[in-house]
Backbone as JSON, one array per atom type, in Angstrom:
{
  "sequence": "XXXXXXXXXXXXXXXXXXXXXXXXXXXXXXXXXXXXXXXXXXXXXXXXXX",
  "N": [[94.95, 117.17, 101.7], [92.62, 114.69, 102.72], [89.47, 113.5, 102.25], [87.77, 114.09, 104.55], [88.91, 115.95, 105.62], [91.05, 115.92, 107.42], [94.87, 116.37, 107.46], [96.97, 114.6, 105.76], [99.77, 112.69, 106.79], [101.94, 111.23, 106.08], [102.08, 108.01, 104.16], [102.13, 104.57, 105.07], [103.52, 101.76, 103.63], [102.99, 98.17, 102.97], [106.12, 96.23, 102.33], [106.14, 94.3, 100.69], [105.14, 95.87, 98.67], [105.47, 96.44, 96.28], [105.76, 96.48, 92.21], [105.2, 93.73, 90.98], [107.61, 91.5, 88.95], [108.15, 92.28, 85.49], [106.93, 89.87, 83.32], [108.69, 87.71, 80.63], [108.2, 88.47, 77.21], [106.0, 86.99, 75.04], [107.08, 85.78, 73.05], [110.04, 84.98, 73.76], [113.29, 83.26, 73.16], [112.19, 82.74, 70.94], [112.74, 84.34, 69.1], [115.39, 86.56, 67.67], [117.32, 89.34, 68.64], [119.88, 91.61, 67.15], [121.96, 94.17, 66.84], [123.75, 96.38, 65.16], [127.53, 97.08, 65.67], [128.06, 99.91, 64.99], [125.78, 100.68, 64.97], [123.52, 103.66, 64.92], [121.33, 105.76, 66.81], [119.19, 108.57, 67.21], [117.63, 110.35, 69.82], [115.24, 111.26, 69.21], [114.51, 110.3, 66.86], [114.16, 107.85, 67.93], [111.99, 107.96, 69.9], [110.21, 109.19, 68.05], [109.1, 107.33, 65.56], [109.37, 107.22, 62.26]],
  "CA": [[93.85, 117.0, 102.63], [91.58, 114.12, 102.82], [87.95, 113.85, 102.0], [87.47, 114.38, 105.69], [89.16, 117.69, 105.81], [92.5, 115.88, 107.85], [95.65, 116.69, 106.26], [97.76, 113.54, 105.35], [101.24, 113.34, 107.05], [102.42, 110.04, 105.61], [101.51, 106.76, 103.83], [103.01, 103.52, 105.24], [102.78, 100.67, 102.79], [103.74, 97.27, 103.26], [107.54, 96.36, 101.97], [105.7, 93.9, 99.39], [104.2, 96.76, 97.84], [106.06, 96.87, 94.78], [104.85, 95.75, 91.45], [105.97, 92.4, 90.44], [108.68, 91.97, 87.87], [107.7, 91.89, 84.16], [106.91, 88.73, 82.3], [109.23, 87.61, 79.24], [107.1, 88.65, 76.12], [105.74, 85.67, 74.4], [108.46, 84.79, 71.93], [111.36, 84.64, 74.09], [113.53, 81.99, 72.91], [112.0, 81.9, 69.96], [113.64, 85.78, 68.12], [116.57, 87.23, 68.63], [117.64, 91.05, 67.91], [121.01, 91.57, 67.19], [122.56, 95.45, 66.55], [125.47, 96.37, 63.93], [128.27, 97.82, 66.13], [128.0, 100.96, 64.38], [124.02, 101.19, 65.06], [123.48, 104.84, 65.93], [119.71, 106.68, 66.59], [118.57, 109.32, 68.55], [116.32, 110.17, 70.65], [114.65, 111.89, 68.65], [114.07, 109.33, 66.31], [113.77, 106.63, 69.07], [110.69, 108.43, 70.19], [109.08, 109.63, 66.87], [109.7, 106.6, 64.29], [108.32, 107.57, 60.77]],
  "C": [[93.01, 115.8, 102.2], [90.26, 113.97, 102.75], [87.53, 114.43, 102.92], [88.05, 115.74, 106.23], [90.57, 117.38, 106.58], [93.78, 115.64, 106.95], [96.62, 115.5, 106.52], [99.19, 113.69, 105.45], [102.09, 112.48, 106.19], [101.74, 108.77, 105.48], [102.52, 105.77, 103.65], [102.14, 102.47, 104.44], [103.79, 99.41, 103.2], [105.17, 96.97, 102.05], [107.28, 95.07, 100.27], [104.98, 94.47, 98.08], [104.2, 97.28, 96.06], [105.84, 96.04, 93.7], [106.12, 94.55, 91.06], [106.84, 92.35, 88.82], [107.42, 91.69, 86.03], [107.51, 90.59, 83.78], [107.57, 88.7, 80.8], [108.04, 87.75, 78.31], [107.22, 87.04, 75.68], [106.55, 84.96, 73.06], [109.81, 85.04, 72.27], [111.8, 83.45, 74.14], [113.31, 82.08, 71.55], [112.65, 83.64, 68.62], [114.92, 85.82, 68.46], [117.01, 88.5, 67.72], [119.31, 90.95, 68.28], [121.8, 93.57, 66.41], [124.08, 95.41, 66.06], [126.11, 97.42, 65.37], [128.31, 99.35, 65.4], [126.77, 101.38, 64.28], [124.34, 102.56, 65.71], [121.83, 105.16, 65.88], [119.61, 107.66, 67.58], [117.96, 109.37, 69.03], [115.3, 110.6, 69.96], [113.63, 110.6, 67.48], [113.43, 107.98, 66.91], [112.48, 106.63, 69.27], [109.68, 109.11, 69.69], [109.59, 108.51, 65.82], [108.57, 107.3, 63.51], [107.53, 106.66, 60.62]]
}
């Protein structure tokens, strides 16, 4: 419902509505990450580092 008390059937947005892409972080070009074929981690770890 709406502040106004009418209940909201649908919200049309224009087709540009979507957020613009990311920007390269500021030292692209200038790092580079490279992984051992044998890299393993979990998720677990992924999403709690020590």
């Amino acid at each position: 419902m709406s502040e106004n008390g009418d209940e909201i059937i649908s919200l049309l947005l224009p087709e540009n509505s979507q957020k613009p892409k990311r920007k390269p972080g500021i030292l692209e070009g200038e790092v580079k990450v490279v992984f051992a074929p044998d890299f393993k981690i979990t998720e677990e770890e992924f999403l709690n580092p020590k």
